[in-house]
RODO-2510 file (C-alpha; in nm, 4 decimals, decimal comma):
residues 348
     n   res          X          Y          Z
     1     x    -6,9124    -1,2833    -6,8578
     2     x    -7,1461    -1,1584    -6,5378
     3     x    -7,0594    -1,4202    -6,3849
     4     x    -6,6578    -1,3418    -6,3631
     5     x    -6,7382    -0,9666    -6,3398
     6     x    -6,9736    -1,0660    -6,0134
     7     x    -6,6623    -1,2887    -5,8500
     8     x    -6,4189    -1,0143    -5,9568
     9     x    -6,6379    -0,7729    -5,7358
    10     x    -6,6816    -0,9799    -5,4444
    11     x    -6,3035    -1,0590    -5,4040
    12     x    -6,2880    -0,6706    -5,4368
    13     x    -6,4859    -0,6018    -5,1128
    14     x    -6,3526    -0,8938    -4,9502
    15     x    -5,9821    -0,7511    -4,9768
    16     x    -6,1146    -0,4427    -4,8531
    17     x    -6,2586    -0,5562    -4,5548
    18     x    -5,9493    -0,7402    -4,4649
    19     x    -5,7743    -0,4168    -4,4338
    20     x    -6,0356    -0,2538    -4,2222
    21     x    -5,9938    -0,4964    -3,9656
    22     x    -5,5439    -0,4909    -3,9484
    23     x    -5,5540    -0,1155    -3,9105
    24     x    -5,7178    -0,1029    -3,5427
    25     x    -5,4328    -0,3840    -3,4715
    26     x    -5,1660    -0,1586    -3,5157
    27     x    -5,2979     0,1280    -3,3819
    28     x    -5,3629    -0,0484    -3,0582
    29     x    -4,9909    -0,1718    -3,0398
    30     x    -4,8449     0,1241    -3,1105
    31     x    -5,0694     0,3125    -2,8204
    32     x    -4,9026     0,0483    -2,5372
    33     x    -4,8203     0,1464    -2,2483
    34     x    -4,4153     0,2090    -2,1645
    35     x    -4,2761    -0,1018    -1,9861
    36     x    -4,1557    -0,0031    -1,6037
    37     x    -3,8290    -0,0598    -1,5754
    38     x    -3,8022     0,2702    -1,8664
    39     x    -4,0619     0,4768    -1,7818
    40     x    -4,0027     0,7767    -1,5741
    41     x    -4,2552     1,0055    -1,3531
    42     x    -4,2263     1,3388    -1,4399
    43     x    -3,9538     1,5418    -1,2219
    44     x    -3,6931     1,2168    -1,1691
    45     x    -3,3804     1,2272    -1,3850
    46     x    -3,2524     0,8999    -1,5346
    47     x    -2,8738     0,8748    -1,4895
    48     x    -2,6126     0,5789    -1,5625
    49     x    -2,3219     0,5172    -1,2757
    50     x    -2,1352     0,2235    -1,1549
    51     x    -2,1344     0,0538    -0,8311
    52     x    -1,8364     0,1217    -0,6155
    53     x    -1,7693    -0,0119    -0,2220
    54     x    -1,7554     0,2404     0,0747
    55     x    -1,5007     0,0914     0,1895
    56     x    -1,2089    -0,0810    -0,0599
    57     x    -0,8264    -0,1887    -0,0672
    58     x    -0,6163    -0,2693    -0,3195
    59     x    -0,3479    -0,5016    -0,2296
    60     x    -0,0635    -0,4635    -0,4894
    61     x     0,2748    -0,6349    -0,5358
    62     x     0,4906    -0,4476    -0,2606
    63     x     0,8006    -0,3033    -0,3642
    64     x     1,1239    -0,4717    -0,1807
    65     x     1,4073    -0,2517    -0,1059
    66     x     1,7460    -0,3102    -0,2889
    67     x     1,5809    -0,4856    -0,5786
    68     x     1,5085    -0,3723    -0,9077
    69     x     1,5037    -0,4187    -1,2924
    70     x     1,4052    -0,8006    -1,3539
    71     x     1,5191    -0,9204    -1,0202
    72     x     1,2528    -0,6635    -0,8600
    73     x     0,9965    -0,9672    -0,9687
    74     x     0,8170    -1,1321    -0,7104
    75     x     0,6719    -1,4736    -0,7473
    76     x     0,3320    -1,6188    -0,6105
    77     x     0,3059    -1,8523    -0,3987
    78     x     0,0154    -1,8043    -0,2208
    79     x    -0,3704    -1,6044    -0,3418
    80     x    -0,6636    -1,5725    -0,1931
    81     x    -0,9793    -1,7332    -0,4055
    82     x    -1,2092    -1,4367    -0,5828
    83     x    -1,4847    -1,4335    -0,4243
    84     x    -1,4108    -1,5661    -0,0894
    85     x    -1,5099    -1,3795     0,2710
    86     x    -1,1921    -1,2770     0,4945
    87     x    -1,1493    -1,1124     0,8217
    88     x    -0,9368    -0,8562     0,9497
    89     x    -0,5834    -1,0202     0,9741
    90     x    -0,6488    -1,3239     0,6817
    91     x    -0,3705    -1,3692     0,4257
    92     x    -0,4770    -1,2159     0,1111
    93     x    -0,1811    -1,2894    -0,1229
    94     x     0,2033    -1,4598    -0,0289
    95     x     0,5185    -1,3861    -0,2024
    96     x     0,8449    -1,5613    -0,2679
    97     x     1,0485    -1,5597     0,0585
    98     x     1,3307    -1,7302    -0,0206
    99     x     1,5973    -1,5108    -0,0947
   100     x     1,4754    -1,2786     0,1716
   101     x     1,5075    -1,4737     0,3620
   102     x     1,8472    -1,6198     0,3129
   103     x     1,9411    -1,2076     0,3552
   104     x     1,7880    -1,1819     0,6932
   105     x     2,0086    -1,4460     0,8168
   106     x     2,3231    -1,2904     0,6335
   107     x     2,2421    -0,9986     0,8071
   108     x     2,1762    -1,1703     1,1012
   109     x     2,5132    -1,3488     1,1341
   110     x     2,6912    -1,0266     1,0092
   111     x     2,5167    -0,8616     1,2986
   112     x     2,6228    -1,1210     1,5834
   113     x     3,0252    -1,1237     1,4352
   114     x     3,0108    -0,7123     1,4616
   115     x     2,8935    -0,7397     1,8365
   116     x     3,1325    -1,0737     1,9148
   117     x     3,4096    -0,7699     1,7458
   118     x     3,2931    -0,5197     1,9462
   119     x     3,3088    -0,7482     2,2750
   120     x     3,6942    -0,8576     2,2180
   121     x     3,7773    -0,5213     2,1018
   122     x     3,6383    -0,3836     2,4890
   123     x     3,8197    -0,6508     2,5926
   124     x     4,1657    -0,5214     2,4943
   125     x     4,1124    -0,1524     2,5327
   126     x     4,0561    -0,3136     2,8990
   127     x     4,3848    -0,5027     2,8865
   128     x     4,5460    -0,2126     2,7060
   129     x     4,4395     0,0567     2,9569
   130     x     4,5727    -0,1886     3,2313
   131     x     4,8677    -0,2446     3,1098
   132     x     4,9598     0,1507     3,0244
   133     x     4,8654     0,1872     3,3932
   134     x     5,1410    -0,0455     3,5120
   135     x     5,3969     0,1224     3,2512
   136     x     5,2916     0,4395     3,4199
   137     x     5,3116     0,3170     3,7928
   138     x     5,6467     0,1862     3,7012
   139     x     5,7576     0,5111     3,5714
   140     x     5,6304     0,6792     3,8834
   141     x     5,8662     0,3580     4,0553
   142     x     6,1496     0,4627     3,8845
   143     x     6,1214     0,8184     3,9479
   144     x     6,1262     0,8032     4,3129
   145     x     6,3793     0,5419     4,3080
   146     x     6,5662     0,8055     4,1381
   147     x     6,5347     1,0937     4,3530
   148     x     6,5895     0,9020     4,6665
   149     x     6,9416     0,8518     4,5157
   150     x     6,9607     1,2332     4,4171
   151     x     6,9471     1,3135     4,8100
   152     x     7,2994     1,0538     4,8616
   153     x     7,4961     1,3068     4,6159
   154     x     7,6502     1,4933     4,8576
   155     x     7,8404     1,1360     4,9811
   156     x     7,8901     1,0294     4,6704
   157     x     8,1411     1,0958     4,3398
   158     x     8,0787     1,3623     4,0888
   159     x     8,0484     1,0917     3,8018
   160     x     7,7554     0,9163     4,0879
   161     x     7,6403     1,2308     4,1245
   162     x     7,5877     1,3005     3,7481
   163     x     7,4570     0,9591     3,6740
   164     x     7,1370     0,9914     3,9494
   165     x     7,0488     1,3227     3,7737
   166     x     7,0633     1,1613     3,3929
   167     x     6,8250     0,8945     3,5928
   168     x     6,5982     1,1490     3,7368
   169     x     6,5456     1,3225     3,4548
   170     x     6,5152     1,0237     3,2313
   171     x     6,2440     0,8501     3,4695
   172     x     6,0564     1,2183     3,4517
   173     x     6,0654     1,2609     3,0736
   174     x     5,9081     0,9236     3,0532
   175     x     5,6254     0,9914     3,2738
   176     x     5,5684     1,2999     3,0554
   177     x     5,6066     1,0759     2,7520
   178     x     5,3618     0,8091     2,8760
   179     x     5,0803     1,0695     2,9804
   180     x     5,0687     1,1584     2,5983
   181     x     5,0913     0,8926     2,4604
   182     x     4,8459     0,7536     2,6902
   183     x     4,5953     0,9762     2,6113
   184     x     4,6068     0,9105     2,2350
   185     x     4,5810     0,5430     2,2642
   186     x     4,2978     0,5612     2,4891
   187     x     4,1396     0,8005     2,2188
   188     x     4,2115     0,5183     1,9494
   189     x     4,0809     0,2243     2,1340
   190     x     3,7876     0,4233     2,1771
   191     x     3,7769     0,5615     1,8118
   192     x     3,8094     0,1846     1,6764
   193     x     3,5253     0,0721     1,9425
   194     x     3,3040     0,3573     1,7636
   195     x     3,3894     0,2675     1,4572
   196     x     3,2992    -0,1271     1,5142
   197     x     2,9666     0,0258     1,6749
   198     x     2,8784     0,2289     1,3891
   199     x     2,9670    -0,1185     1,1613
   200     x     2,7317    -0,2654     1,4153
   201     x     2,4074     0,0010     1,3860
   202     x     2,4457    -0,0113     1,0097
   203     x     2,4021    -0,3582     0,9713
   204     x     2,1435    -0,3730     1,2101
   205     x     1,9020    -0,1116     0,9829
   206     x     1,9905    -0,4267     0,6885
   207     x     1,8677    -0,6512     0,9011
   208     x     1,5347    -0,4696     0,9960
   209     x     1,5228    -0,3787     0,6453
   210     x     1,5405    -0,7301     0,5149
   211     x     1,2837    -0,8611     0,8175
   212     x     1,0641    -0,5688     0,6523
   213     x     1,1122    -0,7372     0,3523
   214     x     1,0009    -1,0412     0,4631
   215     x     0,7013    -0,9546     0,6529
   216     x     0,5977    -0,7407     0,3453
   217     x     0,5826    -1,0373     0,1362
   218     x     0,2702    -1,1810     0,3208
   219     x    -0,0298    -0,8999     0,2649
   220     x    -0,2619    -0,9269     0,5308
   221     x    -0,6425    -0,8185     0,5055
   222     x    -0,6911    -0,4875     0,6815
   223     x    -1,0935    -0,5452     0,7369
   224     x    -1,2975    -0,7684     0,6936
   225     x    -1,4657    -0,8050     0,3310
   226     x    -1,4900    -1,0080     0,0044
   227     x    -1,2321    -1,1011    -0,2202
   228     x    -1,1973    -1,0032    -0,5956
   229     x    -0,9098    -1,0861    -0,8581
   230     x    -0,7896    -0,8077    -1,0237
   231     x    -0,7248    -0,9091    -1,4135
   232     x    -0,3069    -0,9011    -1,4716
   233     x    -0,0742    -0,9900    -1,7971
   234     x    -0,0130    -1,3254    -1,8117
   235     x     0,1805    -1,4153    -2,1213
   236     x    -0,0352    -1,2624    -2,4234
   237     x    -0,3689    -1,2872    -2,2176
   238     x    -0,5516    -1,1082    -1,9291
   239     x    -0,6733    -1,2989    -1,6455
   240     x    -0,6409    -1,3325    -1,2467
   241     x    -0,3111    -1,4032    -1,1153
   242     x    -0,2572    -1,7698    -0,9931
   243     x     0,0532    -1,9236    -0,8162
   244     x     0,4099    -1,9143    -1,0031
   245     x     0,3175    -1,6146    -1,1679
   246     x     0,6242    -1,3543    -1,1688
   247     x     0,4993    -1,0303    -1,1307
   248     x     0,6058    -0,6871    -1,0793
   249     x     0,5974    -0,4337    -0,8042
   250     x     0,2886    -0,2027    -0,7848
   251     x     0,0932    -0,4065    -0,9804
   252     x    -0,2790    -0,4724    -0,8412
   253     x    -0,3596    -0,7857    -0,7432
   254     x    -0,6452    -0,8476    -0,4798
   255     x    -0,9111    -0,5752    -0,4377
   256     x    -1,1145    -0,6458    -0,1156
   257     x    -1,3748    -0,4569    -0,0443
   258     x    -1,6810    -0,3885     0,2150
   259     x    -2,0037    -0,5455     0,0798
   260     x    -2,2610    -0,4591     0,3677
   261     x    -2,1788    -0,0456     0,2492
   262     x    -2,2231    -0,0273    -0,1354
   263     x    -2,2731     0,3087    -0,3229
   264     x    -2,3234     0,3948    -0,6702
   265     x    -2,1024     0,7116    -0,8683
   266     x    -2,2784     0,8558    -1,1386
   267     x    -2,3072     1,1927    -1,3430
   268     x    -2,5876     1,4468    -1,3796
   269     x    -2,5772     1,7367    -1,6399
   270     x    -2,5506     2,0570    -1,5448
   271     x    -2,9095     2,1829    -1,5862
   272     x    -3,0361     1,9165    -1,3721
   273     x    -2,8014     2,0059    -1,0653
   274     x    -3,1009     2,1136    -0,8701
   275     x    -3,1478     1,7741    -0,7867
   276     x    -2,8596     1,7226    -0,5550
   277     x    -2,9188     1,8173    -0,2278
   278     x    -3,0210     1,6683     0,0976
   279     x    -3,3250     1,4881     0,0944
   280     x    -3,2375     1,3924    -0,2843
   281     x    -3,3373     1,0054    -0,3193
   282     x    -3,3143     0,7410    -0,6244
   283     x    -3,3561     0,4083    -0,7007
   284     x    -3,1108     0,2016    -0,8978
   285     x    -3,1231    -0,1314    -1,1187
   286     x    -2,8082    -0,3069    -1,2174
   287     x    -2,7833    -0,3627    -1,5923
   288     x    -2,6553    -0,7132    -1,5109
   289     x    -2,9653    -0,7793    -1,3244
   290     x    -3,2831    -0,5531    -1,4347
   291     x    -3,5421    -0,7011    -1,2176
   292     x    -3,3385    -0,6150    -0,8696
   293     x    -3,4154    -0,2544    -0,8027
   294     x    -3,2053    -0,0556    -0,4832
   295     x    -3,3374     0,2331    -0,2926
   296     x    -3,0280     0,4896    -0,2166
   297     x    -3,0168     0,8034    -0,1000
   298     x    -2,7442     1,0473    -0,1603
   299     x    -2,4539     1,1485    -0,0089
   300     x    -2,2597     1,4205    -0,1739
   301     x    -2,2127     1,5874    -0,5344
   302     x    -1,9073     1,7456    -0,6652
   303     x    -1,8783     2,1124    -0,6067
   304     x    -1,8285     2,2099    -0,9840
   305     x    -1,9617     2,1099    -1,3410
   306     x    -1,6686     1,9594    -1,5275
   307     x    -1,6834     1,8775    -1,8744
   308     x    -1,4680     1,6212    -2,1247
   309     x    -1,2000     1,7814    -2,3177
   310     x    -1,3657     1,9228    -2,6155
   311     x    -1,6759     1,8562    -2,5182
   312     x    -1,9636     2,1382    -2,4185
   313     x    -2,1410     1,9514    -2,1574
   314     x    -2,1012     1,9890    -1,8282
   315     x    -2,1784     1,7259    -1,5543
   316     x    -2,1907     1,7012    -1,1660
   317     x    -2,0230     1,3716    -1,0200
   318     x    -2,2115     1,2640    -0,7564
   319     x    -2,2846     0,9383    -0,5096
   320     x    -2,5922     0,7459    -0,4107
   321     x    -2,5425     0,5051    -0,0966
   322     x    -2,7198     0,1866    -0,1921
   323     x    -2,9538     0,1103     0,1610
   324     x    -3,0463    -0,2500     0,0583
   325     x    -2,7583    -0,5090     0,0908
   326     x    -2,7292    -0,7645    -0,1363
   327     x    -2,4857    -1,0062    -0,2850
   328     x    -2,5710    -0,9551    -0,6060
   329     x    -2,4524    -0,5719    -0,6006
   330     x    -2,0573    -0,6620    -0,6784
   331     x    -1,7610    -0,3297    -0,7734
   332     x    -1,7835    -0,2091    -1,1010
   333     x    -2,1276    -0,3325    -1,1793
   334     x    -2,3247    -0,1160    -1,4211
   335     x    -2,6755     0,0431    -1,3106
   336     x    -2,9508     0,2906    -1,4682
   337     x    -3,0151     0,5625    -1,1679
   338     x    -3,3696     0,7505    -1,1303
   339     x    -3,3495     1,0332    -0,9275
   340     x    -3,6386     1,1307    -0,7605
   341     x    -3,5458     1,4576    -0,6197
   342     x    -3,5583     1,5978    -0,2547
   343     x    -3,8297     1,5039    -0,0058
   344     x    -4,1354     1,7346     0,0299
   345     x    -4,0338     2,0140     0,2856
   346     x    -3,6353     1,9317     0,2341
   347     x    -3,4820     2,2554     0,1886
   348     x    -3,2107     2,3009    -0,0943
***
């Protein structure tokens, strides 16, 4: 019986020790220091933004005059690769020019008949205007043919007589007759030439229209810059567009951007406004890569605190330009800013 109370005893101490020595273990793990990438000194301001290009266009499917409903579709037939590096004047993204085409040269051919009918119709006010000038020479013939016989009347009969002053008067009413109605034809040839004319500048505005047309179906790159696909419907899933898809005008397809100027947009709450200011400074780590950290420096805040509907918080927009290129900092990338404040001596 000693001899079980005596091992009961010693497993007693024994246990007793053991948790002595786990209770320093914990304490010393719980007492570690915070791990860099979320510790911050005391003054800096931790903030969360996303990375946005200085400079950026978005090349969307143009809209083509005279179309619309389902035949305002345009189809693909040529994108640009995401990811690839352009210049200033690449193709970005090619369009369907088939029927476009096909109008241009309607237009075209319209355009060359209205000038041929223009032409022909010059033509005969020409002949026309020549020919009422030899109807009124001969009336002018006739007239003084006429009153070269009215100075015979004293040698001749009374019925002679009568007869050369019906003539006279005849070849003098006709002049009259022809000066009027002279004038009005010469108004209409020149009314019907305006009107071919006017035929003429109409079509020609359908023909630049449809060359505009054409030339807007090949997007050209602006600057110089890398490439990213914009996500699109396609059938019941999201993805990049790709060539033969049908898609509508205004939607975005290419996004090229800048990547030597990168910036970051984020938000600071109102009580820590002070911050922004010249001089202000911060450092920012992408989410997407946490071991890449990018000195910035900022560029401007918004004016006003604006706050969520319903929501009591107010918050300063403001914008960080990244100084440290790299081609890992892509649009729309996540990042954790630190705000460091103004440099000593910057005034506010």
């Amino acid at each position: 019986m000693f001899r079980i109370l005596t091992a009961l005893a010693a497993s007693l101490i024994l246990a007793a020790c053991s948790r002595q020595t786990v209770a320093p273990t914990v304490a010393a793990a719980s007492s570690s220091p915070v791990p860099p990438e979320t510790a911050i000194a005391p003054g800096e301001i931790r903030a969360t933004g996303k990375v946005k290009a200085v400079r950026e266009f978005t090349v969307q499917v143009p809209q083509i005059a005279g179309l619309t409903g389902q035949s305002s579709r345009l189809t693909v037939t040529k994108i640009i690769a995401s990811g690839s590096k352009v210049e200033a004047g690449d193709i970005l993204a090619e369009f369907d020019q088939t029927q476009q085409l096909d109008n241009a040269r309607e237009a075209q051919a319209k355009l060359d008949d209205l000038n041929h009918q223009i032409a022909q119709k010059q033509a005969e006010n020409r002949a026309n205007a020549e020919t009422r000038a030899s109807e009124k020479q001969q009336a002018s013939a006739d007239l003084a043919k006429a009153q070269i016989q009215l100075r015979r009347n004293e040698t001749l009969s009374d019925i002679e007589r009568a007869k050369n002053e019906e003539k006279a008067a005849a070849a003098l009413l006709k002049i009259g007759s022809l000066k009027k109605s002279h004038e009005f034809r010469a108004k209409a040839d020149v009314a019907a030439v305006r009107i071919l004319e006017l035929k003429r500048d109409r079509q020609a505005v359908s023909l630049k229209r449809a060359e505009t047309n054409v030339n807007k179906l090949a997007i050209k790159a602006p600057h110089a810059g890398m490439v990213a696909l914009e996500a699109i419907w396609r059938g019941d899933s999201r993805g990049p567009a790709q060539e033969g898809d049908q898609v509508y005008p205004g939607q975005p397809l290419v996004r090229l951007f800048d990547p030597t100027e990168m910036e970051v947009h984020t938000s600071v709450g109102e009580p820590d406004g002070a911050v922004l200011g010249p001089g202000a400074r911060a450092y920012v780590r992408l989410d997407a890569y946490p071991d890449l950290v990018f000195p910035a420096r900022f560029l401007t805040a918004s004016p006003v605190a604006t706050a969520d509907l319903g929501s009591p918080i107010k918050r300063f927009t403001a914008r960080f330009l990244i100084e440290k290129g790299d081609a890992h900092l892509l649009p729309d990338l996540s990042a954790a800013v630190v705000i460091t404040g103004r440099k000593p001596g910057t005034n506010p």
